[in-house]
Every structure is written in C-alpha cells, then in structure tokens.
N, CA, C and O of each residue as an XYZ file, in Angstrom:
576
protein
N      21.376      3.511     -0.458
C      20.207      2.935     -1.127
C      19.762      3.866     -2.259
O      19.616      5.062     -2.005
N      19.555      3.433     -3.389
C      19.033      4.015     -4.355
C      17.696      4.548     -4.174
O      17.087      4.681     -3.113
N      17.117      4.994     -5.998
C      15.743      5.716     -5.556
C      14.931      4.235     -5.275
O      15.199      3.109     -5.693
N      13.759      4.745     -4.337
C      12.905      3.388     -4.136
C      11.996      3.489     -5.036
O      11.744      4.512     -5.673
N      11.330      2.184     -5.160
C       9.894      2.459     -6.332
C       8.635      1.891     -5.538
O       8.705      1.055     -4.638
N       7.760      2.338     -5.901
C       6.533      2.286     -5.094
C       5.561      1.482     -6.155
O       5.613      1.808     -7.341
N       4.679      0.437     -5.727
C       3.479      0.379     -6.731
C       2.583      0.962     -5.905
O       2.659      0.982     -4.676
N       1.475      1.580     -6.780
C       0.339      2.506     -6.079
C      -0.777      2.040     -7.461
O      -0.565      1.931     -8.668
N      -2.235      1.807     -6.468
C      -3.046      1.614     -7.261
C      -4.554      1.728     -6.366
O      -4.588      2.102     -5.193
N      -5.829      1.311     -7.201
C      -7.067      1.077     -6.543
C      -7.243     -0.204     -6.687
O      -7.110     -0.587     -7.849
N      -7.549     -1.169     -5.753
C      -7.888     -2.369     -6.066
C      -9.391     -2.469     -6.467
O     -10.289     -1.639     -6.322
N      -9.412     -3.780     -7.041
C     -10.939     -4.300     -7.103
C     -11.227     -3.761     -7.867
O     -10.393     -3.377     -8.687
N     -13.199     -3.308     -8.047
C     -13.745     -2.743     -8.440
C     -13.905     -1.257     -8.540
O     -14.707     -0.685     -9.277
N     -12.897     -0.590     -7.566
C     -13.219      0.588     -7.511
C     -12.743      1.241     -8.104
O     -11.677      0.986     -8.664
N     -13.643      2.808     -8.236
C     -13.017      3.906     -9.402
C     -12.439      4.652     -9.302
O     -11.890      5.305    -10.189
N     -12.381      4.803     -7.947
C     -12.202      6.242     -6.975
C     -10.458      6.738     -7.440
O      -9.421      6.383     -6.880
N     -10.570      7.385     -8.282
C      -9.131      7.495     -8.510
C      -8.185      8.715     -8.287
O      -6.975      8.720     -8.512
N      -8.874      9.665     -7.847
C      -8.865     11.331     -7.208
C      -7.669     11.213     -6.282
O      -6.568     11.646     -6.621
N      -7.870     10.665     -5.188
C      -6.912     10.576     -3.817
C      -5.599      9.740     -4.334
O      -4.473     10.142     -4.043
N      -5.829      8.385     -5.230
C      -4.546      7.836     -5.842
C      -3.695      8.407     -6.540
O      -2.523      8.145     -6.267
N      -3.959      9.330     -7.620
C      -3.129     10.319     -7.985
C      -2.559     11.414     -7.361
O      -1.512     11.899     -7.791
N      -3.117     11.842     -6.421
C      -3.045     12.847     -5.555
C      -1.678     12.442     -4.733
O      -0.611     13.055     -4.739
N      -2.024     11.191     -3.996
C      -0.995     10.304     -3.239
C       0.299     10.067     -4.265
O       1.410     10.364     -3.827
N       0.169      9.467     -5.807
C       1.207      9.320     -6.247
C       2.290     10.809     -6.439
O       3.444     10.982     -6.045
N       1.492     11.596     -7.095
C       2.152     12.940     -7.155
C       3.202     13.525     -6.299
O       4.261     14.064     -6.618
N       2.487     13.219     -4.718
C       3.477     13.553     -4.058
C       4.476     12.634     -3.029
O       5.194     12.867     -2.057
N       4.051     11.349     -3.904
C       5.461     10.659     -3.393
C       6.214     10.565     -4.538
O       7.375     10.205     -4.346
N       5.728     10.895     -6.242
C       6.863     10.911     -6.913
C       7.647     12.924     -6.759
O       8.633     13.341     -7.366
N       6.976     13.530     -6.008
C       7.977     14.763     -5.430
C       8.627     14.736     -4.167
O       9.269     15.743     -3.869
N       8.600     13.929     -3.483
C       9.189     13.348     -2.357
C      10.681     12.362     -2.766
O      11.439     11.658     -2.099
N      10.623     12.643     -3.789
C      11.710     11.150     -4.705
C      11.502      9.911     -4.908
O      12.294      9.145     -5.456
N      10.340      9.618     -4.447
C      10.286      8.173     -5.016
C       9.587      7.810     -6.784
O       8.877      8.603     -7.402
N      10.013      6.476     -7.280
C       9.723      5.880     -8.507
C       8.435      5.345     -8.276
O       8.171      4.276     -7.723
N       7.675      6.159     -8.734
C       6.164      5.425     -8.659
C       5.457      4.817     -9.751
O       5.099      5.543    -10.679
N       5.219      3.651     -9.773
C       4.406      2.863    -10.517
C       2.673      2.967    -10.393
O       2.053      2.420     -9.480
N       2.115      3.664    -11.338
C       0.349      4.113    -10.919
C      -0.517      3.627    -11.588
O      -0.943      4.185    -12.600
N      -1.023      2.293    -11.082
C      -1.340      1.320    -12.089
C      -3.171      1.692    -12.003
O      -3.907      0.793    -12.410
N      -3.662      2.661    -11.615
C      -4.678      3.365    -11.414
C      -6.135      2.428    -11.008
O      -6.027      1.416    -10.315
N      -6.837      2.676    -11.280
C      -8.137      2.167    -10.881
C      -8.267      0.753    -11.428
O      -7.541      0.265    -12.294
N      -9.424      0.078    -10.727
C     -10.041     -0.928    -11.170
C      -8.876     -2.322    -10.994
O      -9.059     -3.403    -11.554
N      -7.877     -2.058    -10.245
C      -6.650     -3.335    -10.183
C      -6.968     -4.289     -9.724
O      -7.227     -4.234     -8.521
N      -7.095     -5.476    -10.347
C      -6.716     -6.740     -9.423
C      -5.937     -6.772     -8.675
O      -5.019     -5.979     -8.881
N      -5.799     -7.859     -7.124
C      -4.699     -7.882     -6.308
C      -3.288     -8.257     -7.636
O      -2.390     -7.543     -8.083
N      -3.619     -9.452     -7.860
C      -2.250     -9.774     -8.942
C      -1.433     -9.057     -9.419
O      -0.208     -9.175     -9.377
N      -2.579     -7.605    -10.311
C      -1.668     -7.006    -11.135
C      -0.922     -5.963    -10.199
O      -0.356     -5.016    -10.744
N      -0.893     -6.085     -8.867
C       0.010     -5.463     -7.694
C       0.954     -5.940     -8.069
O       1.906     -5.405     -8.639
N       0.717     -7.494     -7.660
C       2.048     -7.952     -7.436
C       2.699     -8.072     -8.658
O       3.906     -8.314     -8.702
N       2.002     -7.923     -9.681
C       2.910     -8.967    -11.016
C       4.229     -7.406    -11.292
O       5.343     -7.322    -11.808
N       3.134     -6.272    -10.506
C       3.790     -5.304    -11.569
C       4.988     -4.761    -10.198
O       5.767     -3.885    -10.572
N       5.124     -5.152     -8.949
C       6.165     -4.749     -7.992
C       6.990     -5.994     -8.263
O       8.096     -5.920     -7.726
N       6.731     -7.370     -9.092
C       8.097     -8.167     -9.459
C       8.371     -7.799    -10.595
O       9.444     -8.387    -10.732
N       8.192     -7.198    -11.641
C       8.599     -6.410    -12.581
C       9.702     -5.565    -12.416
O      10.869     -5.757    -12.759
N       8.980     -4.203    -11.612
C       9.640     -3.247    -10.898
C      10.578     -3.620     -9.802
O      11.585     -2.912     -9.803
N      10.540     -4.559     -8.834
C      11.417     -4.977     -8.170
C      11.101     -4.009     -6.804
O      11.873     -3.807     -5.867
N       9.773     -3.495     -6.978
C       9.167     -2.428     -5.996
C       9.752     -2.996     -4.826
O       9.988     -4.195     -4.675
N      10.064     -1.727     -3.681
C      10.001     -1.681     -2.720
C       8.954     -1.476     -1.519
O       9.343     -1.495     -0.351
N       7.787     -1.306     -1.814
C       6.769     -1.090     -1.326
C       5.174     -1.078     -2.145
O       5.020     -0.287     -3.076
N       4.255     -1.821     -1.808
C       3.031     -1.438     -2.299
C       1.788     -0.551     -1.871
O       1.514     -1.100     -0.803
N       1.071      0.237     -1.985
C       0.232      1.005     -1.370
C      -0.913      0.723     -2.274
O      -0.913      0.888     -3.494
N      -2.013      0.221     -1.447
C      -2.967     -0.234     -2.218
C      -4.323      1.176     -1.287
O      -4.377      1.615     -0.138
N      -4.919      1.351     -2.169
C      -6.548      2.595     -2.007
C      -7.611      1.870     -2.306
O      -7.828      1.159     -3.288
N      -8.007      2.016     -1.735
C      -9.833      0.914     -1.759
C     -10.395      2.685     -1.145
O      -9.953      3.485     -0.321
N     -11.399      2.656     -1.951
C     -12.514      4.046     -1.068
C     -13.798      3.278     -1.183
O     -14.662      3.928     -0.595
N     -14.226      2.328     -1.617
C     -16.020      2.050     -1.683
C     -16.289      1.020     -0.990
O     -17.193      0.249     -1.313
N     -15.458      0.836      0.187
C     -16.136      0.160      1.517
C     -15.677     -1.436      1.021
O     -15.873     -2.109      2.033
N     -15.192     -2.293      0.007
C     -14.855     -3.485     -0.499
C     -13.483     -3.717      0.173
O     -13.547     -4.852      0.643
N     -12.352     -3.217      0.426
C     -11.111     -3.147      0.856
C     -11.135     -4.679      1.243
O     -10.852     -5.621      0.503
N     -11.524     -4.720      2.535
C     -11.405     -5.802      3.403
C     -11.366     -7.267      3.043
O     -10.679     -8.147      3.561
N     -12.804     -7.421      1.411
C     -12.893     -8.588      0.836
C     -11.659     -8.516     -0.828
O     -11.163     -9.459     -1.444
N     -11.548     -7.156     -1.053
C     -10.356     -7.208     -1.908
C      -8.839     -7.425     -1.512
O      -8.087     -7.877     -2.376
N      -8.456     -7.193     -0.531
C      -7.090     -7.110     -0.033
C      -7.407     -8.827      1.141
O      -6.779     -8.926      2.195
N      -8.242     -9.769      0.775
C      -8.188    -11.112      1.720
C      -6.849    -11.577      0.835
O      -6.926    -11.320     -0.366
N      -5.743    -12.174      1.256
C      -5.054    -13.113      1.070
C      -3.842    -11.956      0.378
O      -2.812    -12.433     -0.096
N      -3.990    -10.923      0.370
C      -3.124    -10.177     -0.509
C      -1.438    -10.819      0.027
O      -0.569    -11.298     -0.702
N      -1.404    -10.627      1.421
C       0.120    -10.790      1.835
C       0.570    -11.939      1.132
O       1.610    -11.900      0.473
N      -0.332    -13.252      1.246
C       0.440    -14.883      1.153
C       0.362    -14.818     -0.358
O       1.017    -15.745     -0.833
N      -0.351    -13.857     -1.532
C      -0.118    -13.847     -2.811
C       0.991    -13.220     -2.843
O       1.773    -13.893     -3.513
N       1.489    -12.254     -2.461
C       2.947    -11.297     -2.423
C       3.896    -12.754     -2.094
O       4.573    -13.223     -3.009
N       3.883    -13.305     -0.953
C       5.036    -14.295     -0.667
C       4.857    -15.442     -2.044
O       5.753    -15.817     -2.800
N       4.047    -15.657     -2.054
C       4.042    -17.137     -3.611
C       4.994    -16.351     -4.247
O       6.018    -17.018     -4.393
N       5.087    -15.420     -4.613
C       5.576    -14.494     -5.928
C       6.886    -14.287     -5.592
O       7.746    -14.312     -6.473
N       7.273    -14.004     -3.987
C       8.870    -13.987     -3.833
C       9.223    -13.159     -2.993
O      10.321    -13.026     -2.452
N       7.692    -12.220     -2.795
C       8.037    -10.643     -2.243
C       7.787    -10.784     -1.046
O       7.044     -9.936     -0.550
N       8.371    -12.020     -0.060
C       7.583    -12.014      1.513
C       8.255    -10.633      2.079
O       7.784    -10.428      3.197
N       9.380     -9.399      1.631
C       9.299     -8.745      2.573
C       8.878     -7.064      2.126
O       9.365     -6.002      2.513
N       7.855     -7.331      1.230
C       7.663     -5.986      0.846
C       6.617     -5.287      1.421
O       5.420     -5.572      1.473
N       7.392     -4.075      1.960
C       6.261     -3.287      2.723
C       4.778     -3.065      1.996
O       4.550     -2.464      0.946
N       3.897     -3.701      2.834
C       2.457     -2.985      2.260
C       1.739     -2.091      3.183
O       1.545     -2.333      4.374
N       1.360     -1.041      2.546
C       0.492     -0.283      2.783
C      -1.275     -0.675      1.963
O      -1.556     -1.248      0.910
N      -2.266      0.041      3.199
C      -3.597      0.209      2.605
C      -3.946      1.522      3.038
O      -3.525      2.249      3.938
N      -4.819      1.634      2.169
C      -5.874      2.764      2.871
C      -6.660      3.752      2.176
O      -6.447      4.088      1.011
N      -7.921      4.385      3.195
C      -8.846      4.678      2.950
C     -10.396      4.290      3.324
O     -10.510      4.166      4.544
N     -11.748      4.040      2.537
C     -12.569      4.201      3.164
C     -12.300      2.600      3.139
O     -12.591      2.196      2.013
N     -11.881      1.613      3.914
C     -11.957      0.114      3.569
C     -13.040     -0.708      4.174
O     -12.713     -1.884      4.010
N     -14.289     -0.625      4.857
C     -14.755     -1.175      4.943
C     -16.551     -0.576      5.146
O     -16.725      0.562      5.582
N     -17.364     -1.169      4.905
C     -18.846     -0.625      4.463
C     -19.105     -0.414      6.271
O     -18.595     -1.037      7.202
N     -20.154      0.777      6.277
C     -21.027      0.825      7.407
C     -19.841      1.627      8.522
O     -18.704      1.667      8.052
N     -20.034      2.336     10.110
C     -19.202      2.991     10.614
C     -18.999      1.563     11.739
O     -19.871      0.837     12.216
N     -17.460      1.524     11.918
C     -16.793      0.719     12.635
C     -15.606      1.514     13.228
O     -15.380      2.632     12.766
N     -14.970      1.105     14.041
C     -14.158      1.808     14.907
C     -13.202      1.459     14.175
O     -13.146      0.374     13.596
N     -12.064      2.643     14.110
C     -10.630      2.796     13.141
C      -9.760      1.545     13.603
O      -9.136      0.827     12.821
N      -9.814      1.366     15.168
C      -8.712      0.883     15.587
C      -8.829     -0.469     15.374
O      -7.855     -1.222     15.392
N     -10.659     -1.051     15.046
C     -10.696     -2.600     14.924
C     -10.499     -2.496     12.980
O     -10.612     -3.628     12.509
N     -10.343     -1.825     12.301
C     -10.648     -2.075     10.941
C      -8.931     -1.999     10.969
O      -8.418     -2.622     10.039
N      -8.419     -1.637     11.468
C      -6.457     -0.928     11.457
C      -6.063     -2.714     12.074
O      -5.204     -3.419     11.546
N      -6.774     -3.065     13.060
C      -5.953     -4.488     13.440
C      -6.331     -5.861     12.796
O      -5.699     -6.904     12.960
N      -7.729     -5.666     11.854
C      -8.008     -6.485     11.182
C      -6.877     -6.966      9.241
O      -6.581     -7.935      8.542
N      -6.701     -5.454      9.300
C      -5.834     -5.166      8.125
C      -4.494     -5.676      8.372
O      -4.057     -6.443      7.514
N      -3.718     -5.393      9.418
C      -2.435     -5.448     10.184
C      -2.538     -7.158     10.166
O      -1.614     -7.725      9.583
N      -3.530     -7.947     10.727
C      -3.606     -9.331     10.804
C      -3.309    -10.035      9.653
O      -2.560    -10.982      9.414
N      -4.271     -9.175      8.810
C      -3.937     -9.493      7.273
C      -2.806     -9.658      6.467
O      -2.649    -10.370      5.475
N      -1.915     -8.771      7.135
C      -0.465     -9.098      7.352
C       0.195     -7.192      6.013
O       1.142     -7.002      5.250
N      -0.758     -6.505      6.379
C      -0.362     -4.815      5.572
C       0.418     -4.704      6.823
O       0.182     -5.148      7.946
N       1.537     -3.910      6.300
C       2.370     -3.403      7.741
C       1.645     -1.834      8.079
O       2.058     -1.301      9.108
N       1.101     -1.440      7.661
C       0.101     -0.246      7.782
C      -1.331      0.004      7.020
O      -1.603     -0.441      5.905
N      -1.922      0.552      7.583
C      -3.377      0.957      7.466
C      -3.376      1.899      7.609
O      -2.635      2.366      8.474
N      -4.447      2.963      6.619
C      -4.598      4.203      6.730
C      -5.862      4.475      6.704
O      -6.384      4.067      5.666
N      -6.819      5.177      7.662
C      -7.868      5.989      7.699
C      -8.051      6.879      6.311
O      -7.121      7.402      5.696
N      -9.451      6.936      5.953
C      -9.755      7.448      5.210
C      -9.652      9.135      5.755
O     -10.014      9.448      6.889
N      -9.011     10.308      4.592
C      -8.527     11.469      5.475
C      -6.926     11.943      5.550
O      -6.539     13.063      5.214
N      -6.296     11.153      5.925
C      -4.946     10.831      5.845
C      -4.523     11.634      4.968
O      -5.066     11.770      3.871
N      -3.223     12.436      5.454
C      -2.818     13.490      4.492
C      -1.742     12.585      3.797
O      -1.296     11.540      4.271
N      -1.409     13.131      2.640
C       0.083     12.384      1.961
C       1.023     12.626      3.001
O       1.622     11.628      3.402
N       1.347     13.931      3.634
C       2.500     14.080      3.977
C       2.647     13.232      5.043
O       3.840     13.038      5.276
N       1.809     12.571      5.882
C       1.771     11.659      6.743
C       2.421     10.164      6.536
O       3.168      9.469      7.224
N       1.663      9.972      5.026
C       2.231      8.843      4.411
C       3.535      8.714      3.967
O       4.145      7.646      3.998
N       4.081      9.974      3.470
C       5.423      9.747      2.798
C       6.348      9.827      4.389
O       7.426      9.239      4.465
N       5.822     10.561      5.524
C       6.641     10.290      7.162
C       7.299      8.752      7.536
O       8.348      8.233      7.917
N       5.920      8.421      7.151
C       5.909      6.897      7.532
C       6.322      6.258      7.104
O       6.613      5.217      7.693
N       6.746      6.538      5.258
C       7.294      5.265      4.823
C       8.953      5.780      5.025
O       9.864      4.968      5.191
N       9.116      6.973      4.987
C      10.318      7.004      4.924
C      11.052      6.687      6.524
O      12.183      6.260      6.757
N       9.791      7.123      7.634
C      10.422      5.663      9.134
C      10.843      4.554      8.879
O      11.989      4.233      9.195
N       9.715      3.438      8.030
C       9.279      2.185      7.964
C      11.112      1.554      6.906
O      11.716      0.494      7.068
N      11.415      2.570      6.058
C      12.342      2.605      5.077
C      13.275      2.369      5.878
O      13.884      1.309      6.029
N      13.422      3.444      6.462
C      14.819      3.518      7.533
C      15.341      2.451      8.864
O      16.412      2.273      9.444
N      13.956      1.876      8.975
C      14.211      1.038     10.120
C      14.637     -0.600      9.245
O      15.511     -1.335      9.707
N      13.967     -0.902      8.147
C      14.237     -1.938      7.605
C      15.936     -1.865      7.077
O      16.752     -2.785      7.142
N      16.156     -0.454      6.539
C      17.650     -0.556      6.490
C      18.697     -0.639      7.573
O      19.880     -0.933      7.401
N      18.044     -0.309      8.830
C      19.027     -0.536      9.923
C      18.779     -2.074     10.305
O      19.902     -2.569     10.204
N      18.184     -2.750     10.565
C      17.992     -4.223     10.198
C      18.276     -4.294      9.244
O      19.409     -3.821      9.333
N      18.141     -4.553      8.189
C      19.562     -5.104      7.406
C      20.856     -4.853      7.749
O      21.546     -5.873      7.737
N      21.431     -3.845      8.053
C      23.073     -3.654      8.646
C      23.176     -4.217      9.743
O      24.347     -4.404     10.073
N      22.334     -4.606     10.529
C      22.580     -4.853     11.421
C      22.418     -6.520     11.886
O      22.577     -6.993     13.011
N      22.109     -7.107     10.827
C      21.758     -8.252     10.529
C      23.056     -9.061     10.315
O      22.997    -10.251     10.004
C-alpha cells in the first residue's frame, strides 16, 4: 500500500485551530499525506476535498462543544459521494456541558465515525490507532 492521505480539518463554526495543526504535523511525520483544510470547514468541504484526494481517512476536530450538531449526517453525506468506506475519525471537546465520555463516544460511533476521541488525546495515540484501523482493513481486503 502506498503513502495514505488523510483529510484533517475543524468543522463548522469553529476556530480552534492549535490542536489541528498540531495533529496534522505529526501525522504528516508519521508518513502520512495530509490534507489541512483548517478551520471554519463545512461537512462538504470534507468530503469534496477526500474525493479529490482519493483520501483514505477523514479526521474531523470540533473543540466548542457544536461537534454533535456539526458532524449530524456526516457518514450518509460521505456515502452519496462514493466514500461509504472511508475511515472517519472525530474528536475533541464535541459536545456542550459535562457528559460522560462513554455516552458522547457511542452517540458519535452511531453516527456511524469509526472512532471518537476525547478531548486530551495525545497524537501519538491517534496515529496507533489509525495505523491498527489501517492494518485491519488491509487484512480484510486480502482476505476477502
């Protein structure tokens, strides 16, 4: 498998753009092709810009508590477009007021993100995971 490419961005309204760069940096030193479409993103311009890129994965950052009403419908917009099997990631502060991790992690997951991330979350955690999440989708495929 070649290098993978990542889209990485902030959805919605938010500005918070500190932790997104931070995150891209070190998955483009980890080897991956990162696309950093930075703050203030519509869901769309996710997707328009991982069928462009032909991304292998999206990682979307919400920090100002909106996540939940920005990322509604994100998965079934990815499938219209073509991309029903592209890994998504979220994460960060995604939803207003204190709620328990594990109901905001299965509400996201329903949503159909194959992961959720707590606000906190180190990169190196993230780049663990995708490069599991990577590896297991390629053994399903061979094995398919």
């Amino acid at each position: 498998m070649g290098q993978r490419t990542l889209v990485t961005g902030v959805i919605g309204s938010d500005t918070h753009i500190v932790g997104n760069r931070i995150l891209s940096m070190a998955l483009e030193k980890a080897g991956y092709k990162v696309v950093a479409l930075g703050a203030l993103t519509p869901a769309e311009d996710f997707i328009k810009a991982a069928v462009e890129t032909n991304a292998d994965a999206i990682l979307v950052s919400s920090l100002y508590g909106q996540g939940e009403l920005d990322c509604r419908g994100f998965r079934d917009k990815c499938i219209e477009a073509g991309l029903e099997n592209i890994l998504l990631y979220v994460g960060g502060n995604l939803v207003v007021g204190k709620q328990q991790w594990e109901d905001v992690e299965k509400r996201f997951l329903a949503m159909g993100f194959d992961r959720a991330f707590p606000p906190g979350t180190r990169t190196d955690q993230v780049i663990e995971t995708l490069a599991r999440d990577f590896e297991a989708r390629d053994r399903q495929k061979r094995e398919a």
